[in-house]
PLY file of the C-alpha trace (Angstrom):
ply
format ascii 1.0
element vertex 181
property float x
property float y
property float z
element edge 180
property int vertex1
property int vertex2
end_header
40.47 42.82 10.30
37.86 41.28 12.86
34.72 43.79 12.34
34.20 43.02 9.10
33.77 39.62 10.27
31.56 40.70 13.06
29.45 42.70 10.78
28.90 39.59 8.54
28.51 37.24 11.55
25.68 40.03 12.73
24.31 39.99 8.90
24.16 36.21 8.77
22.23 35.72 11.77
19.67 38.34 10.89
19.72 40.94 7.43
19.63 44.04 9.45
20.30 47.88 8.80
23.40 49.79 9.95
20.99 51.27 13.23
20.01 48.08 14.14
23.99 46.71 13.65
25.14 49.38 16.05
22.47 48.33 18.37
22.99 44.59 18.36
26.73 45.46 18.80
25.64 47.30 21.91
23.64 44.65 23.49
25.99 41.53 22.40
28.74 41.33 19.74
30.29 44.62 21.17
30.71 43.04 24.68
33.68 41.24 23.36
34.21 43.44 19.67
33.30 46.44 19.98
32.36 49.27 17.23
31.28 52.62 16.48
28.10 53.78 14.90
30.49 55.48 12.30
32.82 52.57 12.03
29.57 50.35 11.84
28.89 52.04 8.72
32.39 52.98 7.06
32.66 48.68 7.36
28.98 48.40 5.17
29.64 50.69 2.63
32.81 48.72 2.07
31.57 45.39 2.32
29.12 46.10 -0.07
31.34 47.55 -2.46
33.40 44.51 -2.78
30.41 42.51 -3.16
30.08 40.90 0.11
26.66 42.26 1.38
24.27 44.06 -0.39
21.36 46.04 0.77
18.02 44.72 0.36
15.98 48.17 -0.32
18.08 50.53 -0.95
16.92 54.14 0.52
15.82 56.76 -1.87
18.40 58.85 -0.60
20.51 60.11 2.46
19.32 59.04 5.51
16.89 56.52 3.99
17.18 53.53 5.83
18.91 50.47 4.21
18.82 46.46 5.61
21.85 44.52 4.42
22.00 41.02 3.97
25.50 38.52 3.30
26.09 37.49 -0.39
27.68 34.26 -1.27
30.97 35.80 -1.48
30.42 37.29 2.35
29.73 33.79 3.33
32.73 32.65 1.78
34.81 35.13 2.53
33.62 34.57 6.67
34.06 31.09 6.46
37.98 30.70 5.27
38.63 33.48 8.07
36.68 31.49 10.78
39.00 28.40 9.94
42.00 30.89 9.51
44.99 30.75 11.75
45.35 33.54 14.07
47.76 33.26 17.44
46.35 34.67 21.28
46.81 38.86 21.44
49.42 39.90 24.78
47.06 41.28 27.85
47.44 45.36 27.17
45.79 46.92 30.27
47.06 49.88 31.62
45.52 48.81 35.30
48.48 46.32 35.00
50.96 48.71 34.29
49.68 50.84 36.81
50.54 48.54 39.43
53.95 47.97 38.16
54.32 51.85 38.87
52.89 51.55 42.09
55.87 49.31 42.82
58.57 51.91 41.78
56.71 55.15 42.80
54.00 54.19 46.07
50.46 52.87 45.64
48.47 56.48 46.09
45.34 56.84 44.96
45.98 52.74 43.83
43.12 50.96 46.07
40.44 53.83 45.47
41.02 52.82 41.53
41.18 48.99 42.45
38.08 49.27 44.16
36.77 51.58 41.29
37.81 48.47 38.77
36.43 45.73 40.79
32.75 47.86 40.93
32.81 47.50 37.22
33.61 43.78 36.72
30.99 43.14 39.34
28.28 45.30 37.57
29.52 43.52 33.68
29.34 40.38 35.19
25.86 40.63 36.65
24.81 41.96 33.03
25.89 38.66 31.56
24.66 36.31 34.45
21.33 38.19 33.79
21.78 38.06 30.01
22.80 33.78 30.52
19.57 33.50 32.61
17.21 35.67 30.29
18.36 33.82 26.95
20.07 30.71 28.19
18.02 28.64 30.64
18.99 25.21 31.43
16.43 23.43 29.73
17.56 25.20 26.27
21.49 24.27 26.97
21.42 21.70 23.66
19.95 24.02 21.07
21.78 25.68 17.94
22.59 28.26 20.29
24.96 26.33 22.23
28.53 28.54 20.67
26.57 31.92 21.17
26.48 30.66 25.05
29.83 29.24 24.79
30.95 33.04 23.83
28.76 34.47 27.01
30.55 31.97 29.12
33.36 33.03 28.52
33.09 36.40 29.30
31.58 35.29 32.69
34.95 33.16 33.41
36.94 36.37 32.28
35.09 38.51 34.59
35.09 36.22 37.30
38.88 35.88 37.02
38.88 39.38 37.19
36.93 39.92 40.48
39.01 37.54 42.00
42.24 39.00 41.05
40.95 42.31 42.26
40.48 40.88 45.46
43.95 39.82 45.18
45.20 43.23 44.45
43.07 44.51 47.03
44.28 42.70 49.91
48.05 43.54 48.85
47.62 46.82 48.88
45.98 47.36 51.93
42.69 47.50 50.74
40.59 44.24 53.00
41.24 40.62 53.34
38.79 38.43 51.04
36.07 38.92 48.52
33.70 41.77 48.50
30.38 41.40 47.08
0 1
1 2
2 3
3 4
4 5
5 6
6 7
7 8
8 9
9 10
10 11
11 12
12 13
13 14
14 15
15 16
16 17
17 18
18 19
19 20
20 21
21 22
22 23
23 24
24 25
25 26
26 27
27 28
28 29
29 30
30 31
31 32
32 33
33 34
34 35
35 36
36 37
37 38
38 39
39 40
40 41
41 42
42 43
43 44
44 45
45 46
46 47
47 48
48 49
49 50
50 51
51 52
52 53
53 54
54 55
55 56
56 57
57 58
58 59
59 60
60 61
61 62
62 63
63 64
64 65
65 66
66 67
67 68
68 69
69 70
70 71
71 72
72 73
73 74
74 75
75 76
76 77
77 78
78 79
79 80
80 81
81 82
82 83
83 84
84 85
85 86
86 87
87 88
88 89
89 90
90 91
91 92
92 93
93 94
94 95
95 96
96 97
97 98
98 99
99 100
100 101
101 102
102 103
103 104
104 105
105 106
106 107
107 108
108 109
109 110
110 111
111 112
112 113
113 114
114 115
115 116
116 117
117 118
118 119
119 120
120 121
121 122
122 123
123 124
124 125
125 126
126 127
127 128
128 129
129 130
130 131
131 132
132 133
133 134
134 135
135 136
136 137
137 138
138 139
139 140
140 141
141 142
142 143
143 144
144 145
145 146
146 147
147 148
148 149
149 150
150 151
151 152
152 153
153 154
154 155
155 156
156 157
157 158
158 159
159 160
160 161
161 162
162 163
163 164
164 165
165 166
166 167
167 168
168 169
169 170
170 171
171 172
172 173
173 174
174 175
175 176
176 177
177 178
178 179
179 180
């Protein structure tokens, strides 16, 4: 149930078109939600049919580019979910459950995928330290923004747990004693 919220989170920051969604989602929003061009869409042309968003100019036709923008109801609708209930999701990673295998069956091929997994934490979190220095310097740290940093933050502490507990699983299987950088 949490893209339509996206979308309308997306929407309420800036009226946008279903391109410019899908791009957004790949440069922010999708770093912790992610979506599909085609889901993107599917999600607008139902919000606006229950009267949520509504396009701003309508295209002529298929194809036409359309921007969308929140309607009361959206706004509504986004605010009783925000203050809504909902309890923490269970971790579902297969990496874990591949090292509970590795206990039963031998680590082969384990460390080479490790290493492969730590690579990739390393590269996301560089991508949001650059993103925190590009569009959250210091002298900025009290401004409206402050929850849209909060969000970045936390995906630096998540990927920074991450390295660490690679290193972890690293050393137990073999793979080096201590950080790698």
């Amino acid at each position: 149930m949490s893209l339509p919220h996206a979308i309308l989170t997306a929407l309420l920051e800036k009226p946008s078109s279903g391109l410019e969604l899908t791009r957004r989602f790949d440069r922010s929003i999708g770093f912790f939600w992610s979506a599909t061009h085609q889901q993107i869409y599917r999600e607008l042309a139902r919000l606006e049919r229950d009267g949520l968003v509504r396009a701003l100019a309508p295209g002529a036709g298929r194809g036409q580019r359309k921007e969308y923008e929140v309607l009361p109801a959206g706004r509504a609708a986004l605010r009783a979910w925000v203050g809504q209930r909902q309890d923490p999701k269970p971790v579902r990673d297969p990496l874990l459950l591949r090292l509970r295998a590795a206990a039963v069956l031998g680590e082969d091929g384990l460390e080479a995928e490790l290493a492969r997994h730590r690579a990739l934490h390393r590269a996301q979190l560089d991508e949001y330290l650059e993103i925190e220095r590009r569009d959250f310097p210091p002298e900025a740290a009290a401004t409206e923004n402050r929850l849209q940093h909060l969000v970045l933050r936390g995906g630096i502490q998540l990927e920074s747990f991450w390295l660490a507990w690679l290193d972890e699983a690293l050393g137990e299987c073999g793979g080096g004693d201590g950080p790698r950088e």
